[in-house]
C-alpha positions in Angstrom: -11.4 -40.6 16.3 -8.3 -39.4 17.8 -6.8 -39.2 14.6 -10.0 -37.4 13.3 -8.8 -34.6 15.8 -5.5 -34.8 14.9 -6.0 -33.9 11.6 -8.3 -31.0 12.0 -6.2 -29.5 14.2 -3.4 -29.8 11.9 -5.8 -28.3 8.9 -6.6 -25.2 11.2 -3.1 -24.4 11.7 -2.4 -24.3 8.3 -4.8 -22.4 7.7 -3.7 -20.0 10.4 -0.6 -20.1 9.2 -1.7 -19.2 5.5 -3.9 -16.4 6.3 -1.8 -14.6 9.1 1.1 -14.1 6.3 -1.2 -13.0 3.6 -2.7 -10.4 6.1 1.1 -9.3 7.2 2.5 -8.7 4.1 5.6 -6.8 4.3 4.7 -3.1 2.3 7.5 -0.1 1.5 7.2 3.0 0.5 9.6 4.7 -1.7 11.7 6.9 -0.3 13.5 9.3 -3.4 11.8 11.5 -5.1 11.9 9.6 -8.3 12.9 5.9 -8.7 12.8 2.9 -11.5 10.5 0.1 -11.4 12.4 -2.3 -13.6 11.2 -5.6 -15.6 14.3 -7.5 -13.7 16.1 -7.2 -10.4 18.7 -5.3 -11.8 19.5 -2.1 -13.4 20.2 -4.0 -16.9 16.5 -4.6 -17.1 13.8 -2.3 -18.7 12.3 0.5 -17.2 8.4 -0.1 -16.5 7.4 3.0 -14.2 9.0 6.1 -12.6 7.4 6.2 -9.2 7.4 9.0 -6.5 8.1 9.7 -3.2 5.9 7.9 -0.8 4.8 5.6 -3.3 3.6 2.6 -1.5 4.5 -1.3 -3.0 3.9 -4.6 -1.9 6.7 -6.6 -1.5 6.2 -10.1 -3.0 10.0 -11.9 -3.1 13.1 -10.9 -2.3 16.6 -11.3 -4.6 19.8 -9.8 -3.3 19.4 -6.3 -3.1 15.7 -6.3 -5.5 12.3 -6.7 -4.2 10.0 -7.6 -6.3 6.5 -5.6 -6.1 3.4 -5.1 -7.1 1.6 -1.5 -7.0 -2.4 -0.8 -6.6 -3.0 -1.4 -10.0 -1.6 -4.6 -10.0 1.8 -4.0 -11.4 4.6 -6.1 -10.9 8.2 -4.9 -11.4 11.3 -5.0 -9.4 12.5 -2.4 -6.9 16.1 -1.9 -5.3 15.6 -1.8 -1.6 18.0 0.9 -0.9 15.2 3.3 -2.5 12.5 2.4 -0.5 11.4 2.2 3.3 8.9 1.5 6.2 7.3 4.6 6.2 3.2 4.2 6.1 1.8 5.6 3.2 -1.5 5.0 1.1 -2.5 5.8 -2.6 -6.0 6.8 -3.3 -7.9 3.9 -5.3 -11.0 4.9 -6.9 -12.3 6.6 -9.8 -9.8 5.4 -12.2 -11.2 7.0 -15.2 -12.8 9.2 -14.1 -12.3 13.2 -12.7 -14.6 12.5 -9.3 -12.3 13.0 -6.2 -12.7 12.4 -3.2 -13.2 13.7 0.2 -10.3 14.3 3.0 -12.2 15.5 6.2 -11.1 17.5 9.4 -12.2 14.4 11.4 -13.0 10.6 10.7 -16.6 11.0 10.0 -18.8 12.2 6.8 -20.0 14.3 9.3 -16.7 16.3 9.7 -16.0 19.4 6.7 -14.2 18.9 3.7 -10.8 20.7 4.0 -9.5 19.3 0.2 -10.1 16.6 -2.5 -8.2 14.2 -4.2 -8.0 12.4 -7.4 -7.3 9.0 -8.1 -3.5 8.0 -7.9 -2.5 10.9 -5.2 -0.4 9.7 -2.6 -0.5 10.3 1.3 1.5 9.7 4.1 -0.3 7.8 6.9 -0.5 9.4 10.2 -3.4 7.4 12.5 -5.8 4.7 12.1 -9.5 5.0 13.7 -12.8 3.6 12.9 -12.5 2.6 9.1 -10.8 6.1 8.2 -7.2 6.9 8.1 -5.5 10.3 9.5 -3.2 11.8 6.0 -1.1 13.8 5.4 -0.6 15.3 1.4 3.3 16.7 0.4 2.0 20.0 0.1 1.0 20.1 4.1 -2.8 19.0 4.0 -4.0 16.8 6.7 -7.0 15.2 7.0 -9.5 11.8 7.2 -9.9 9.4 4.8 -12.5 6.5 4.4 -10.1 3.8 4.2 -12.0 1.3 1.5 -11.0 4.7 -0.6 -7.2 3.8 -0.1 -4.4 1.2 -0.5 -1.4 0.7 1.1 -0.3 0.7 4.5 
């Protein structure tokens, strides 16, 4: 019996263990206005994507100076880290293919007005969280809320 307990304890901690790094996995944002995802950690390798400022990437390994990430769309390529940071930014997700946009709201509520739209792929710097919606703010100067199941990144 004691072992019993032993064991599920040890199973639960695991399982802690597993699900507490999968839910603080470390995210960067690039920081230039232009940078190379590559095919390799290295500027030898291929060029896959030209990314922009803001950009947000999760990091899955780590190789010297190259991170190796994976975009919203499921993308995996290889960063160098001197062209990224910490800064919170999100990417809108929806409506791939399609020209619907969505909504960014004076407050964090479908209750609040519409102040602009965006399509799929525009990037946001992230100001608050509240409630499901996240507080954005666009390059150009627009700030507003955003449902965040409409969103990835950090």
């Amino acid at each position: 019996m004691k072992a019993r307990k032993i064991c599920i304890v040890v199973v639960l901690f695991v399982a802690f263990v597993f699900s507490a790094g999968a839910a603080l996995a470390e995210m960067v944002a690039v920081s230039g206005d232009t940078i190379n995802m590559r095919s390799g950690p290295g500027t030898r390798y291929k060029i896959l994507w030209k990314l922009g400022r803001g950009f947000p990437l999760k990091v899955l390994r780590k190789k010297g100076s190259w991170l190796r990430v994976q975009d919203f769309e499921g993308t995996i390529g290889w960063v160098n880290k001197g062209v990224v940071n910490h800064v919170p930014h999100m990417i809108v997700k929806v409506h791939r293919k399609s020209k619907k946009r969505i909504n960014v709201r004076s407050g964090p509520s479908t209750r609040n007005r519409i102040v602009a739209k965006a399509h799929y792929g525009v990037v946001f710097k992230t100001l608050k969280r509240k409630n499901g919606w996240v507080k954005v703010r666009h390059a150009r100067g627009i700030t507003g809320w955003v449902k965040r199941s409409l969103l990835w990144g950090f």
